[in-house]
C-alpha positions as CSV (number, residue, x, y, z in Angstrom):
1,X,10.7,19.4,22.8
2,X,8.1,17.7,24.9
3,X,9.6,14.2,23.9
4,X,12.4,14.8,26.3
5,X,12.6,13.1,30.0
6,X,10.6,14.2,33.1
7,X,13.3,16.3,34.5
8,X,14.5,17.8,31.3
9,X,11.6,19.8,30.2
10,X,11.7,22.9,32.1
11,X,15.6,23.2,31.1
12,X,14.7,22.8,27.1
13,X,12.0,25.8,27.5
14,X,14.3,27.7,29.8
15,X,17.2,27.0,26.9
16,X,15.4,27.5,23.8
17,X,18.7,28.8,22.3
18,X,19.7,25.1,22.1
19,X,16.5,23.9,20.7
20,X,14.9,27.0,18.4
21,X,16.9,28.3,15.4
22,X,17.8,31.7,16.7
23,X,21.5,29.9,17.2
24,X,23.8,32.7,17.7
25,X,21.7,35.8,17.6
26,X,20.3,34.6,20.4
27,X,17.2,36.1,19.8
28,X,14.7,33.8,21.9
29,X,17.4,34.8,25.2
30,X,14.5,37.2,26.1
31,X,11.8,34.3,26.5
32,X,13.7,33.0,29.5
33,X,12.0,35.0,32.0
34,X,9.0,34.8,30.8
35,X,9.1,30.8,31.4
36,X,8.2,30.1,35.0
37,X,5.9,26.6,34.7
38,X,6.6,23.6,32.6
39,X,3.4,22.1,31.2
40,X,4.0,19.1,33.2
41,X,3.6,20.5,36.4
42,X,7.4,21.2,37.7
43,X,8.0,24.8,38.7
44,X,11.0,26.6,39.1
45,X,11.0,26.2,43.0
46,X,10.5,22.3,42.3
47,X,13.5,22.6,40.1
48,X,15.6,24.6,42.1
49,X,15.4,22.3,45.5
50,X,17.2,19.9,43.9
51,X,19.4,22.7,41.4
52,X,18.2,20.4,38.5
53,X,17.3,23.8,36.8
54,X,20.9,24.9,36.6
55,X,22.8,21.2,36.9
56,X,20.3,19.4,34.0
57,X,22.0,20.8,31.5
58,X,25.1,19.2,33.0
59,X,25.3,16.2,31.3
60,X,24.0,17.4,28.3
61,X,26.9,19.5,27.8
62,X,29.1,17.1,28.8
63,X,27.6,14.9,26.1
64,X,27.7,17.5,23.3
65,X,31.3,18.4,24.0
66,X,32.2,14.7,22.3
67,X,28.4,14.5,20.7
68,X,27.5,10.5,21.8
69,X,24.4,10.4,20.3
70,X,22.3,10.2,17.7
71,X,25.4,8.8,16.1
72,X,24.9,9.9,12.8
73,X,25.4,13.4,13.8
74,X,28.8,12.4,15.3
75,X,29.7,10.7,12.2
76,X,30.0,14.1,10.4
77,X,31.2,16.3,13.6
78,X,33.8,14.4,13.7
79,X,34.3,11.4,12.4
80,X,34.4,12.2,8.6
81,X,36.8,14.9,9.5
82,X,39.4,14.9,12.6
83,X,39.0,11.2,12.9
84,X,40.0,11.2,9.6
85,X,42.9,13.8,9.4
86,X,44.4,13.1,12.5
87,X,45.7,9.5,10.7
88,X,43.5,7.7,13.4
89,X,41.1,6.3,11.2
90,X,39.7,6.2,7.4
91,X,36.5,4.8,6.0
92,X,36.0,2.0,3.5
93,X,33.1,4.1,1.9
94,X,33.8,6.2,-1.0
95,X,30.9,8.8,0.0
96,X,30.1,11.3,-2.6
97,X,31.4,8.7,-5.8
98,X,34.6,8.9,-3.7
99,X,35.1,12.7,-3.7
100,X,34.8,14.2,-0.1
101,X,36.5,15.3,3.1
102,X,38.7,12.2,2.9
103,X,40.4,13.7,-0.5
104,X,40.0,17.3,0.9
105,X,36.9,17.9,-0.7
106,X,35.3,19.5,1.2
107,X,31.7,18.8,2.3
108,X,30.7,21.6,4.0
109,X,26.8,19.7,4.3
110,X,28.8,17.8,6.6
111,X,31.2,20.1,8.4
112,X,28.7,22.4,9.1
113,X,28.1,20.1,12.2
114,X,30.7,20.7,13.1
115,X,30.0,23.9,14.2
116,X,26.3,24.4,15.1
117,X,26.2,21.1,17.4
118,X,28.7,23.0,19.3
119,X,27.2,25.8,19.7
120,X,23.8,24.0,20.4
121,X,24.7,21.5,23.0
122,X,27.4,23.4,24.7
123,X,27.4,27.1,24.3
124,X,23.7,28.3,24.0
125,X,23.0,26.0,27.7
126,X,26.3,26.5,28.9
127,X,25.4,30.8,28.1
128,X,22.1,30.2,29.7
129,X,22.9,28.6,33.1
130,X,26.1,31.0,33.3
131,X,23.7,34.1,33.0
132,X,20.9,32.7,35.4
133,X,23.2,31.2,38.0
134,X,25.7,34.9,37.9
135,X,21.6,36.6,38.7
136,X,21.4,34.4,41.3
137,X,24.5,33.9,43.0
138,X,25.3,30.6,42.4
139,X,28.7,30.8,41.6
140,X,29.7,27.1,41.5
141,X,27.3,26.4,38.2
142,X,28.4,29.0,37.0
143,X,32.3,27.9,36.8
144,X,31.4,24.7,35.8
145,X,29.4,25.6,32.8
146,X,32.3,28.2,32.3
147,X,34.7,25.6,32.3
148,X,32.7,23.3,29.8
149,X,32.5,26.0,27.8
150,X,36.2,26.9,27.3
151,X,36.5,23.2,26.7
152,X,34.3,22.5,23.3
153,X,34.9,26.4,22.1
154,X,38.3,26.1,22.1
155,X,38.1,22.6,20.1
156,X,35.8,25.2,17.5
157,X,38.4,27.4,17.4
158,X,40.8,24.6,16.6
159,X,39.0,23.8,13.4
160,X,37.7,26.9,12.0
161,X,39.8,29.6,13.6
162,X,37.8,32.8,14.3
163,X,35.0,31.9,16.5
164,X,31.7,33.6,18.0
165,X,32.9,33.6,21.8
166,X,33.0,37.2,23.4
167,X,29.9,38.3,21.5
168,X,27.9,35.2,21.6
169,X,23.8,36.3,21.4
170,X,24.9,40.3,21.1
171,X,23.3,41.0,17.4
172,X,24.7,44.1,15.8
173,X,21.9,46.8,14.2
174,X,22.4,45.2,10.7
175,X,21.3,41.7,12.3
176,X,25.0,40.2,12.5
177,X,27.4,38.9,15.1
178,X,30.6,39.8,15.4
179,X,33.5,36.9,15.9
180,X,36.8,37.0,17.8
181,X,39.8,36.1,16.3
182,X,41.6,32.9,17.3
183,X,44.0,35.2,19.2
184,X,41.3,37.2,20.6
185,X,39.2,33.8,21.3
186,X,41.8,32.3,23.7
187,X,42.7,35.1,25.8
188,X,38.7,34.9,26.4
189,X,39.5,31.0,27.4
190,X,42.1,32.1,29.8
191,X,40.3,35.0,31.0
192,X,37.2,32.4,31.7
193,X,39.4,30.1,33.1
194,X,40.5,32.5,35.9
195,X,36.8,33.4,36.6
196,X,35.9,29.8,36.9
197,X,38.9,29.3,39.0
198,X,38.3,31.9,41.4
199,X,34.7,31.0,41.7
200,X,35.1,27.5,42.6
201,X,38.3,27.6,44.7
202,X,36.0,28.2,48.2
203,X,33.9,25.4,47.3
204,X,36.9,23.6,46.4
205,X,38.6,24.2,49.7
206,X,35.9,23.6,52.0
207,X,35.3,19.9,53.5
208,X,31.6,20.5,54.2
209,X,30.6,21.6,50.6
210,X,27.5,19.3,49.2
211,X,28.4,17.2,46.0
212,X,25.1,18.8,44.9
213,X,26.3,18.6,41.1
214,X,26.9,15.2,42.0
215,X,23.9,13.7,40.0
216,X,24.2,15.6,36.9
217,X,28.1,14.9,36.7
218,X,29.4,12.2,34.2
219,X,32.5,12.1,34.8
220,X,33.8,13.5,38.7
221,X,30.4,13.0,40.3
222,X,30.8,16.5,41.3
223,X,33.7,16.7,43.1
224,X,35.2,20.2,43.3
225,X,39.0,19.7,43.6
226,X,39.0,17.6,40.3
227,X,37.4,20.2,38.1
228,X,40.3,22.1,39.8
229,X,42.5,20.1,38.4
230,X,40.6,19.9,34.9
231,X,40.8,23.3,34.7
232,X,44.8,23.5,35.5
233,X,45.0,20.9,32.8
234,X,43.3,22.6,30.3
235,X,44.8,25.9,30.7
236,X,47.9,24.4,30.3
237,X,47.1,22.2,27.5
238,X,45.9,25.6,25.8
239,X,49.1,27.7,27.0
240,X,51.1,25.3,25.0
241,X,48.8,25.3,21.7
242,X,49.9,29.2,21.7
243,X,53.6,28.5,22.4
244,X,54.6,29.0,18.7
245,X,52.2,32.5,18.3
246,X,52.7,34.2,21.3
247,X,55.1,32.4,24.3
248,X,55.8,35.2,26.5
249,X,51.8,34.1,26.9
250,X,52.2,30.7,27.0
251,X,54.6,30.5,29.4
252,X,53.0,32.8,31.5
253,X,49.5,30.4,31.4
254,X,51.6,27.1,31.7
255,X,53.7,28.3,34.5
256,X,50.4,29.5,36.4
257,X,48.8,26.2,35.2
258,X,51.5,24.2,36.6
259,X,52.2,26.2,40.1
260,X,48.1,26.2,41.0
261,X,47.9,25.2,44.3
262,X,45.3,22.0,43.0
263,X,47.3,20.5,40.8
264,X,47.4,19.1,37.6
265,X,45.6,15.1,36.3
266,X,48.7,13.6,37.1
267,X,47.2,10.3,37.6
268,X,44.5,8.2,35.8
269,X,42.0,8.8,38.5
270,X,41.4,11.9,37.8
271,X,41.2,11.8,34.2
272,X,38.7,13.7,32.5
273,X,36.4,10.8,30.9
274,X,32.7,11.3,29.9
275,X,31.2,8.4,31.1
276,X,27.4,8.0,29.1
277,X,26.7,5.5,31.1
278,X,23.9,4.4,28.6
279,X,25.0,5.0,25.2
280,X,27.8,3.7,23.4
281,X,31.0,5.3,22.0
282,X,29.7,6.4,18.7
283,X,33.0,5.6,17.4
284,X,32.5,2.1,18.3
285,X,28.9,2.2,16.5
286,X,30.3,3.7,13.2
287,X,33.3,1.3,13.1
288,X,31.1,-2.3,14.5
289,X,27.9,-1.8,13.4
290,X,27.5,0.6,10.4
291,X,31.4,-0.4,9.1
292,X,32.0,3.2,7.5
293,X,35.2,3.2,9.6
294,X,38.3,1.6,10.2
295,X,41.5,1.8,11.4
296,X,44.1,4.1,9.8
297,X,47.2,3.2,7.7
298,X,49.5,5.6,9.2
299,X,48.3,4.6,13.1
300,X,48.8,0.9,11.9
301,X,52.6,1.7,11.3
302,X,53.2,2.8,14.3
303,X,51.6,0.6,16.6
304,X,52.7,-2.7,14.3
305,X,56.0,-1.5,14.4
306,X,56.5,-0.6,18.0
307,X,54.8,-4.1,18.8
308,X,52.8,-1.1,20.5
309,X,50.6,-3.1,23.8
310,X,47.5,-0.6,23.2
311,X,47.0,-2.1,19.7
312,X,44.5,-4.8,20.6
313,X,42.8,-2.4,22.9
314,X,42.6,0.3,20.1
315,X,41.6,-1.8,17.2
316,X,40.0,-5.4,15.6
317,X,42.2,-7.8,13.7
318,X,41.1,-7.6,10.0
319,X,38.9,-10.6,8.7
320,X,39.2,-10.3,5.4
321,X,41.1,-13.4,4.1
322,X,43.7,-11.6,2.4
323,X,44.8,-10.6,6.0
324,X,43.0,-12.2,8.2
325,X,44.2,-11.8,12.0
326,X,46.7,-8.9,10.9
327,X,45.7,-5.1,11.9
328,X,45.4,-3.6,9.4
329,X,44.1,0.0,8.3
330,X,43.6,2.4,5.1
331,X,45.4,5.0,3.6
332,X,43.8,8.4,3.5
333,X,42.6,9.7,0.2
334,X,42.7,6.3,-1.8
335,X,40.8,5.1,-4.9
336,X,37.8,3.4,-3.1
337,X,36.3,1.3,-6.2
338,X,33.0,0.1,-4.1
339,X,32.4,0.2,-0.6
340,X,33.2,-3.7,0.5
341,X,37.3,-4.0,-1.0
342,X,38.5,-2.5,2.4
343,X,35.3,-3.4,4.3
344,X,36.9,-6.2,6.5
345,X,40.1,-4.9,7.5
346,X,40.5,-3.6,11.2
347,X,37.5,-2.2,13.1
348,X,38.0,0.2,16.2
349,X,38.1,-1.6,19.2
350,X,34.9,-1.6,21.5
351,X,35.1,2.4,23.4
352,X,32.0,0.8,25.5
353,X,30.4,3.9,27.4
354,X,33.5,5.9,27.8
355,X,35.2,8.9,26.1
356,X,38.7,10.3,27.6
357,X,39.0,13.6,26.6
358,X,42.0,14.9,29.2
359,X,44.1,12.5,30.5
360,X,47.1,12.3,32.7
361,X,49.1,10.7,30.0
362,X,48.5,14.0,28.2
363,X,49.2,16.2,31.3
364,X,52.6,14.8,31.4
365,X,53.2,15.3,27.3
366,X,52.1,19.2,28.3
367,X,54.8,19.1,31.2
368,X,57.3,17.7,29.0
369,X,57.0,19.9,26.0
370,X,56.8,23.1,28.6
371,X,60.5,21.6,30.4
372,X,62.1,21.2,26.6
373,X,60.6,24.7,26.1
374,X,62.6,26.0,29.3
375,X,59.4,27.0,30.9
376,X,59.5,26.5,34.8
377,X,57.8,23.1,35.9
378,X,57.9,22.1,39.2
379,X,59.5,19.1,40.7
380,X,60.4,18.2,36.9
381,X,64.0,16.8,36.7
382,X,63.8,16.3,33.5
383,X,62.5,16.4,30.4
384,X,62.6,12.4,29.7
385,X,61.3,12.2,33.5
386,X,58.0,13.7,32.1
387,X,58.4,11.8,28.6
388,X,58.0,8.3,30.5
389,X,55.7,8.6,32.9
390,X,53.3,9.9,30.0
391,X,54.1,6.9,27.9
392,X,53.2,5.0,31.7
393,X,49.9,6.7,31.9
394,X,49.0,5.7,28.8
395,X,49.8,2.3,29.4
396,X,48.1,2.0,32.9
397,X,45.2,3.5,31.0
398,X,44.5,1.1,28.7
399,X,45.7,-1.9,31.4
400,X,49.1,-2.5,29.6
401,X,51.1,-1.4,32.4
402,X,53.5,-4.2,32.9
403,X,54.7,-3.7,29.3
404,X,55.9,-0.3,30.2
405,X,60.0,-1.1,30.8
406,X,60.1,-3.2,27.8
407,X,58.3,-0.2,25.7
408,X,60.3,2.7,26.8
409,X,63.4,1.2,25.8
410,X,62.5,0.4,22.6
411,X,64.2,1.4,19.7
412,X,61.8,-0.2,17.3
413,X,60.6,2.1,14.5
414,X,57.3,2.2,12.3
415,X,56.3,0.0,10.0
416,X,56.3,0.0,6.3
417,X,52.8,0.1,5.6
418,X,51.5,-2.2,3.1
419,X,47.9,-1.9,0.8
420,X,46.7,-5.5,0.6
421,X,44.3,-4.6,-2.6
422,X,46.7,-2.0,-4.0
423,X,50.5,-2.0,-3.9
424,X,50.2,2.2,-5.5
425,X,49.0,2.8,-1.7
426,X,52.1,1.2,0.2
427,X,54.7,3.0,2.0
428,X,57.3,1.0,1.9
429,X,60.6,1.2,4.1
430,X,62.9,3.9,3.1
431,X,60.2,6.3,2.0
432,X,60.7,9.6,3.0
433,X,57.5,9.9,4.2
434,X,57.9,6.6,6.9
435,X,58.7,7.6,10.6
436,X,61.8,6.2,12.2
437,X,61.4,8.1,15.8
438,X,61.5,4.9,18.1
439,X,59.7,5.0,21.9
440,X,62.9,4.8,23.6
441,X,64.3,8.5,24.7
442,X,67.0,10.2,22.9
443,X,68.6,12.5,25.4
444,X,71.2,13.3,22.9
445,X,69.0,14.3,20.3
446,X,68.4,18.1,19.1
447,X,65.6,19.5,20.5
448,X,63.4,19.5,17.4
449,X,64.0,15.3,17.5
450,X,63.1,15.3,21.1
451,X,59.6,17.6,20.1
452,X,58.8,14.4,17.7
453,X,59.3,11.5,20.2
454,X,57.0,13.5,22.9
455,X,53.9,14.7,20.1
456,X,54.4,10.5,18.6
457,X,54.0,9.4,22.2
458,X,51.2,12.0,23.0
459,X,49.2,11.1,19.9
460,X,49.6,7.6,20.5
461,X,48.0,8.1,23.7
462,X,45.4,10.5,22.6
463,X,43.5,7.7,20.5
464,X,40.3,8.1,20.1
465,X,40.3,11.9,20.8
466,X,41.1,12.9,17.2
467,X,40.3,16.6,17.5
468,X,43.1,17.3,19.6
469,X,45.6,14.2,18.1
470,X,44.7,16.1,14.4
471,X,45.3,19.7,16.5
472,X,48.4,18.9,17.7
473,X,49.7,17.1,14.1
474,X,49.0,20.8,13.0
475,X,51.1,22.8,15.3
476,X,54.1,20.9,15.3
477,X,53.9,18.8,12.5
478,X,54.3,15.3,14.3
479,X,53.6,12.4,14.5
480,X,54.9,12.1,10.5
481,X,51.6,11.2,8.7
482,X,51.1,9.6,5.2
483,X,49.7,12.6,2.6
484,X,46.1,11.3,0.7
485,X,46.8,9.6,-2.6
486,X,44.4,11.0,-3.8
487,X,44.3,15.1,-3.7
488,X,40.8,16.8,-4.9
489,X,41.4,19.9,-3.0
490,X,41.7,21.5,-6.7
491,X,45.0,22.5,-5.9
492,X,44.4,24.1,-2.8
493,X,46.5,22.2,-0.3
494,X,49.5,21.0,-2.7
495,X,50.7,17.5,-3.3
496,X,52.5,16.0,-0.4
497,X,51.0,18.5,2.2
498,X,48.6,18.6,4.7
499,X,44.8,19.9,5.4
500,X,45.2,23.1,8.2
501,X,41.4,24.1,8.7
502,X,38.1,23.3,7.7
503,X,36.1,26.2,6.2
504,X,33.9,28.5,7.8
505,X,30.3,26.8,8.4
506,X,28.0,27.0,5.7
507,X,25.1,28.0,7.8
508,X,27.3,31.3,9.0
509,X,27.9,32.2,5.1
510,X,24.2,32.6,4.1
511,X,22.9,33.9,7.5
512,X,25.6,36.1,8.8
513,X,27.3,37.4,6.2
514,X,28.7,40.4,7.9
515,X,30.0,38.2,10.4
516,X,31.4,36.0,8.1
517,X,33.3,38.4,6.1
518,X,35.0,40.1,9.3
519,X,36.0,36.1,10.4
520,X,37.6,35.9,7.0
521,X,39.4,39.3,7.8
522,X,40.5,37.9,11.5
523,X,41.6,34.3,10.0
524,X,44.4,36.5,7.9
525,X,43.9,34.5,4.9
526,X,41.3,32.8,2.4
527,X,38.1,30.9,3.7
528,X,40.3,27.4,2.7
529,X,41.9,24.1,4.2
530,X,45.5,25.7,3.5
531,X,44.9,28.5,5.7
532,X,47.3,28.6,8.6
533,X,45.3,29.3,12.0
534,X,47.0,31.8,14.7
535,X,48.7,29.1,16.3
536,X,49.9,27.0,14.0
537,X,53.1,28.4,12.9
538,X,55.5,26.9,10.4
């Protein structure tokens, strides 16, 4: 604890639910008042002239949503999961003699991450500062870490289902907390999102309101009308995960998403990137340095094929001298004999310091989907109006612009995808299972055809934000992805299909087991990967 920086201690006492295993029972909550001095000297009035007491936390949240560092914990987050299923990316390592997450077996050592690294670096100090800053009237840090909550939870909710949310540190007489259902869980996030919205809208609107979260800020160095706009987008983004399960709802969010007087992240400046500013993109340090990841087969076919301009600034060219200067990636779920056959193919490109995480590019994939739905989007001619310019976000992005009129009327399709150490692995054209959706828009296609071209487009320029790329795969089945090889899910997930959830966290089985057994009830199926969540309807 007392290895952290200067002006970190006093928030790592004051937020000993991030730090001491009482996790969601919250049972050290009751130690915060009773913590007025650090042991180096800084009190709580030192800490409050500069609001480091509520805004340290700040970045660290921001840096747990996408976890930066150490990387290892990353690595199984994320990485050997949604990185994985979301067809972005494979590794060359055949972990666990070849038998893990990769071939849907499950590791639930690993996956457990996924769900207590959440909760400690985003919900127990985002809980904290919420409940401090609500005693003492400062409304602004308390919408933000409201916002930043909303925004990993609902990424928990995305892989598990059922989450603690509502009842987050409220232990029940027999020593359990209680979870939310999915559905439950998001009218929460909306519910949140209106409290966040409400409290920062005066700051928002007034010209003489201090940047003071300015210095604890990675990525809008506190400026109040762009976490406006976060917020719109990630309403919206969430209004249209529920579109299949509830729309009367969705619409209702979008359409209040869409109409909010701040606007959307319509334009790349106001993206939503986490900016470390110190510490690489763990991606990049898993792919470069360590090699246990590399590009995917089914993300190679379409960028190959479309002669896609992000492919140099997503991935390596291989080195191996079978294919040397090709890109080229791995098939999910493959016979990995030894860990160096598929070492040299293509690494993930160098992320430097940066992680986008809501992007314009995606806003306008939201807006599309919401006009094709018949929702009511403003100032939206059209469908394909709100196709393109995501497609031109996504370029500008990644500095490809001038490619855009050449992309968007392509009609090039994926390619065939070939295995250079084992032809078993190929895809090969004609295969059922081989995309042949082209960039260029379709206006005379049904509207289940016109769904495809907008989720290809959007998870194209998603990369490397797998959680929501492998989300979205889910609910609408696109972009077409290639199904593992090789299936150890015991016949769980049958041959040809796809992995829907991970399963509840280990650590929740053996220490609320009450809890556990009512999320099983809420999730409406078994504790397995072929469990549908709320949302994702066939």
């Amino acid at each position: 604890m007392y290895n952290m920086k200067r002006n970190y201690i006093f928030f790592n006492l004051f937020l000993c639910a991030a730090l001491i295993p009482c996790f969601i029972g919250g049972g050290c909550t009751k130690r915060f008042e009773d913590i007025n001095t650090d042991p180096y000297g800084l009190s709580e009035s030192d800490l409050k002239g500069d609001f480091a007491l509520y805004g340290a936390p700040f970045s660290q949240m921001q840096l747990g949503v996408h976890l930066f560092a150490p990387e290892w914990q990353y690595q199984l987050m994320q990485n050997l999961n949604a990185d994985i299923f979301s067809g972005y990316m494979m590794t060359p390592t055949p972990f666990a003699n070849n038998v893990n997450n990769s071939s849907y077996a499950m590791m639930d050592g690993w996956n457990n991450n996924t769900w207590v690294l959440a909760y400690d670096n985003v919900m127990s100090p985002a809980q904290a500062v919420i409940d401090r800053a609500k005693k003492e009237k400062y409304a602004n840090f308390e919408a933000w870490a409201m916002i930043l909550k909303v925004l990993s939870l609902h990424r928990v909710s995305d892989v598990f289902g059922p989450v603690v949310y509502t009842n987050f540190g409220k232990i029940n007489a027999d020593g359990s907390v209680t979870y939310d259902s999915q559905q439950e869980a998001y009218t929460a996030f909306f519910k949140d999102l209106d409290d966040a919205q409400a409290k920062l809208k005066p700051y928002a609107l007034s010209a003489d309101s201090a940047k003071i979260f300015k210095n604890f800020d990675l990525s809008y160095a506190g400026d109040y009308k762009k976490w406006m706009k976060l917020l719109n987008s990630l309403r919206l983004r969430l209004a249209v995960r529920i579109a299949k399960a509830d729309a009367a709802k969705g619409k209702t969010e979008a359409e209040k998403a869409m109409s909010n007087e701040f606007g959307l992240i319509e334009n790349n400046e106001d993206d939503f990137i986490i900016n470390s500013k110190t510490l690489n993109n763990p991606i990049s340090v898993i792919s470069n340095s360590w090699g246990d990841i590399k590009m995917g087969a089914p993300i190679e076919s379409y960028l190959t094929g479309y002669n896609d301009p992000r492919l140099a600034k997503y991935f390596s060219p291989a080195t191996d001298p079978a294919v040397a200067g090709q890109y080229k990636g791995i098939r999910n779920g493959i016979d990995l004999p030894n860990d160096q056959l598929y070492r040299k193919l293509s690494n993930v490109a160098n992320l430097n310091t940066r992680m986008p995480m809501l992007t314009a590019a995606e806003v306008w994939f939201l807006k599309a989907e919401a006009k094709l739905r018949g929702w009511a989007v403003p100032e939206l001619a059209s469908v394909q109006e709100a196709y393109e310019k995501g497609i031109q976000r996504s370029l500008a992005q990644w500095g490809v612009e001038g490619q855009f009129d050449a992309y968007k009327n392509s009609t090039a399709k994926p390619a065939p995808y070939v295995d250079p150490f084992n032809a078993a692995n190929s895809v090969l054209a004609g295969s059922p299972i081989l995309s042949t959706v082209s960039p260029k828009w379709n206006d005379a296609g049904s509207a289940d055809q016109k769904l495809e071209q907008i989720i290809t487009q959007k998870w194209l320029a998603l990369f490397p934000e797998s959680q929501e790329a492998w989300t979205e795969q889910r609910r609408t089945g696109y972009p077409k992805l290639f199904p593992v090889v090789i299936n150890n899910s015991g016949g769980v997930i049958p041959a040809g299909q796809f992995i829907r959830r991970i399963n509840f966290a280990i650590s929740e089985k053996e220490t609320n087991q009450a809890g556990y057994q009512g999320a099983v009830q809420k999730l409406g199926g078994a504790d397995n990967i072929a469990t549908r969540l709320w949302w994702d309807k066939p």
